[in-house]
N, C-alpha and C positions, 0 to 999 in steps of 0.2 A: 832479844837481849835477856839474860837470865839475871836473875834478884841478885847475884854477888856483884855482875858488872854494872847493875843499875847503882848498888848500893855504891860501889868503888867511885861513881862516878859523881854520885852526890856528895859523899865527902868530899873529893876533891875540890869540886864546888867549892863548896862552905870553907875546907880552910884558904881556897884562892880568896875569898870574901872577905875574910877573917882577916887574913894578912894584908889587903892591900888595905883595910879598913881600917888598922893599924899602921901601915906604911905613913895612910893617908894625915891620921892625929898627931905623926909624929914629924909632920914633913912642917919646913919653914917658910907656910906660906898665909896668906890672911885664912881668916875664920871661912868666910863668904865663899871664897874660892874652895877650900878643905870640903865645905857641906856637898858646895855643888859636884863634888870629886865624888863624895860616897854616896850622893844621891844617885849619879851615874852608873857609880858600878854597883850599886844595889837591883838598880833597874835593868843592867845586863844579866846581874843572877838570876833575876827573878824573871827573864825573857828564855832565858837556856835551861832556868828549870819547866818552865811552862812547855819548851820544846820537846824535854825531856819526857815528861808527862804525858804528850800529846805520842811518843815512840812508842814508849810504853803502853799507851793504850791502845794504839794499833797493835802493837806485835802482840799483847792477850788476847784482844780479840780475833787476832787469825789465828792462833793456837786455838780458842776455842771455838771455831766455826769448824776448823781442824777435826779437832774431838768431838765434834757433834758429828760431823759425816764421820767417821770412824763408827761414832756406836750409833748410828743410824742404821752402814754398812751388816756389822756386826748381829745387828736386831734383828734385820731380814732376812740374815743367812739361819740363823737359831731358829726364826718361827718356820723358814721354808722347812730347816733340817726336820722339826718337828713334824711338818707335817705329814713329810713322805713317811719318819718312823711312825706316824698313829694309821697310816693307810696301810703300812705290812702290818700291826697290830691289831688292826678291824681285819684284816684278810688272813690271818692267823687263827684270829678266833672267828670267825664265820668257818673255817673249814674246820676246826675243832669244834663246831656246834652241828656243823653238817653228819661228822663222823660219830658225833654221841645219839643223834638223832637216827643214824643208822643202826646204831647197836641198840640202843634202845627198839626201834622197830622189831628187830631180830627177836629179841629178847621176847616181847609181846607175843610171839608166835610161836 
């Protein structure tokens, strides 16, 4: 779930709350019965928000277990890349030390 559809989704929330909470103070009925109305549905938002919370923190955490194998993947491929480039790079220069070591022999003679 992405942060716009979370966000969409908690407003909605809150003004469904909002409203029935208002519905509830304006309805004609005892005080008693009205409490026990918004006690109710306070405690259904605060269930669906909890649900909510509980979506959202699964679907982070598999995005970032996600991204953690990604640049795990990523890491091993870079030090492998590395290393084949540093083995033509010692064997580059070990034949360009072999060839000055010849010339240089030459040269002493």
């Amino acid at each position: 779930m992405n942060n716009n559809t979370g966000n969409t989704i908690i407003a909605l929330l809150t003004g469904a709350v909002i409203g029935a909470g208002i519905g509830l103070l304006y309805a004609p009925e005892k005080g008693e019965d009205t409490r026990k109305k918004i006690k109710k549905k306070a405690k259904e938002a605060q269930q669906e928000m909890e649900r909510q919370l509980k979506e959202t923190q699964a679907d982070m955490s598999h995005k970032l277990s996600e991204a953690k194998s990604r640049f795990d993947s990523n890491l091993e491929n870079a030090l492998s890349s590395m290393s084949y480039k540093s083995e033509d790079i010692i064997e580059a220069l070990e034949s360009k030390l072999k060839d000055l070591k010849a010339q240089t022999h030459k040269l002493q003679k």
